[in-house]
Legacy VTK file of the C-alpha trace (Angstrom):
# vtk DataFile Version 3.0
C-alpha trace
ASCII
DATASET POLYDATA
POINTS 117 float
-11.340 4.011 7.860
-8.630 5.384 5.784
-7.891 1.894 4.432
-11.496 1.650 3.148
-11.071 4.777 0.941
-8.086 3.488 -0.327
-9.815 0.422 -1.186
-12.796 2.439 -2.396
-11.547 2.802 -6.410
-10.687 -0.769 -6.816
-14.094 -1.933 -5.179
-15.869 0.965 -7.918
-14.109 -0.577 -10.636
-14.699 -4.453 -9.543
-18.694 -3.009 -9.312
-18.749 -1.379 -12.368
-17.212 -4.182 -14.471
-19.318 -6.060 -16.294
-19.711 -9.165 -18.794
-17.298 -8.835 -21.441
-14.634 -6.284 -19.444
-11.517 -8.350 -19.862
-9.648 -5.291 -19.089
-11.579 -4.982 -15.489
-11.094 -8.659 -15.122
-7.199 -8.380 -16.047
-6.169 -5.695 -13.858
-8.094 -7.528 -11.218
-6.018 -10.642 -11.733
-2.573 -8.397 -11.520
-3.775 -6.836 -8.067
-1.274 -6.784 -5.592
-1.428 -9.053 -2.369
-0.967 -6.234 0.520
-1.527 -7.866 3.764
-3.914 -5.374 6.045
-3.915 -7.995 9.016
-2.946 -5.896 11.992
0.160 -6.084 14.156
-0.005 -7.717 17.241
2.043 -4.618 19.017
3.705 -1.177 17.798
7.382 -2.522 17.667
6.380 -5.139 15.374
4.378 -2.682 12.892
7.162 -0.192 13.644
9.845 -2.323 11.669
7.433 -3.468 9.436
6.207 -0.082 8.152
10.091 0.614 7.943
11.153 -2.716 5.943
8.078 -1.551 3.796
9.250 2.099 3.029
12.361 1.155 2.222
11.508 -1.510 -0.466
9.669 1.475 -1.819
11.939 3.511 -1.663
14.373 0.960 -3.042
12.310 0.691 -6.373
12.169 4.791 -6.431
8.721 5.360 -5.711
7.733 6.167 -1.860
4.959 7.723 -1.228
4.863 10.947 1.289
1.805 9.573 2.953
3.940 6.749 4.354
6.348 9.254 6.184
3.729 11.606 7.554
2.136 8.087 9.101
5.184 6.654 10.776
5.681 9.892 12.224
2.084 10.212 13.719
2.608 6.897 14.623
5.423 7.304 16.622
3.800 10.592 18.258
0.828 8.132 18.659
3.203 5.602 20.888
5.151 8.459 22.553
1.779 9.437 24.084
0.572 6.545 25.338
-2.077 5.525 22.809
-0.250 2.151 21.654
-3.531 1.070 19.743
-3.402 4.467 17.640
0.140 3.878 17.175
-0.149 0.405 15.559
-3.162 1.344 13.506
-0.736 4.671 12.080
2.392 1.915 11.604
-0.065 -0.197 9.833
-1.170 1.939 7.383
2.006 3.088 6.889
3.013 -0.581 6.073
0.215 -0.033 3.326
1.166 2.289 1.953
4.386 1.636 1.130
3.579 -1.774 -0.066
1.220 -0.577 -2.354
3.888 2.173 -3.500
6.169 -0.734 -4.168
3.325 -2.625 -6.262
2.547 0.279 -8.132
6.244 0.705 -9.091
6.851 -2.902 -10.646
3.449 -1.948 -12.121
4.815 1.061 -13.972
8.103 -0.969 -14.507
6.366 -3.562 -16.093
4.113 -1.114 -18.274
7.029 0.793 -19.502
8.851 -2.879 -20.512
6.039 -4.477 -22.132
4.262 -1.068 -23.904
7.631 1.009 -24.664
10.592 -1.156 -24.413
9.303 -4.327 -26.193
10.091 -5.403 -29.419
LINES 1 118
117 0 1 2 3 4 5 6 7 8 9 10 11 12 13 14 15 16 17 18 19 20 21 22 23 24 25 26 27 28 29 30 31 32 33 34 35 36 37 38 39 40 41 42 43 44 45 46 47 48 49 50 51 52 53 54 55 56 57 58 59 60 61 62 63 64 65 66 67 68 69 70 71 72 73 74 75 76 77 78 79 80 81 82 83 84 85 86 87 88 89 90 91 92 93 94 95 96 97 98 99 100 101 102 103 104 105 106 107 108 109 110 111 112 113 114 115 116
């Protein structure tokens, strides 16, 4: 469910867009690729969410959201409730990756709007 919402803008803007919005239909065609498939079991999305954050955090923009996740996550796993716990990892993995997009984003803003010649 929480995927859907953070789907929800970009699906507002893709509806709203009509003939003649190249801008809609640009930022469209620079979406980033995030891969919502889910894990097959908790260890997997475990070190995936973690690979994820740190490229993130790499590029200097992690999100919070992906460290209150992993951490339900994990609770989620410690528990018992493995399916919980790779849904939680998962999103995490989202997150992050869509932290990271948003930072070459920015990066790429910044070169082409204020650094260019």
């Amino acid at each position: 469910m929480r995927i859907f919402f953070i789907l929800l803008p970009a699906i507002f803007v893709a509806a709203c867009g009509g003939p003649g919005d190249e801008p809609v239909a640009a930022a469209a065609a620079e979406a980033p690729v995030i891969n919502t498939e889910p894990s097959k079991s908790y260890a997997e999305a475990h070190v995936a969410a973690l690979a994820a954050m740190q490229i993130a955090a790499d590029k200097g923009h992690a999100w919070n959201t992906s460290d209150q996740l992993i951490k339900e996550a994990a609770e989620a796993s410690d528990s018992g409730d493995e399916a919980l716990a790779i849904a939680l990892a998962d999103e995490a993995r989202i997150h992050a990756a869509l932290a990271a997009a948003q930072a070459e984003r920015e990066a790429a803003t910044w070169r082409n709007n204020v650094i260019s010649d």
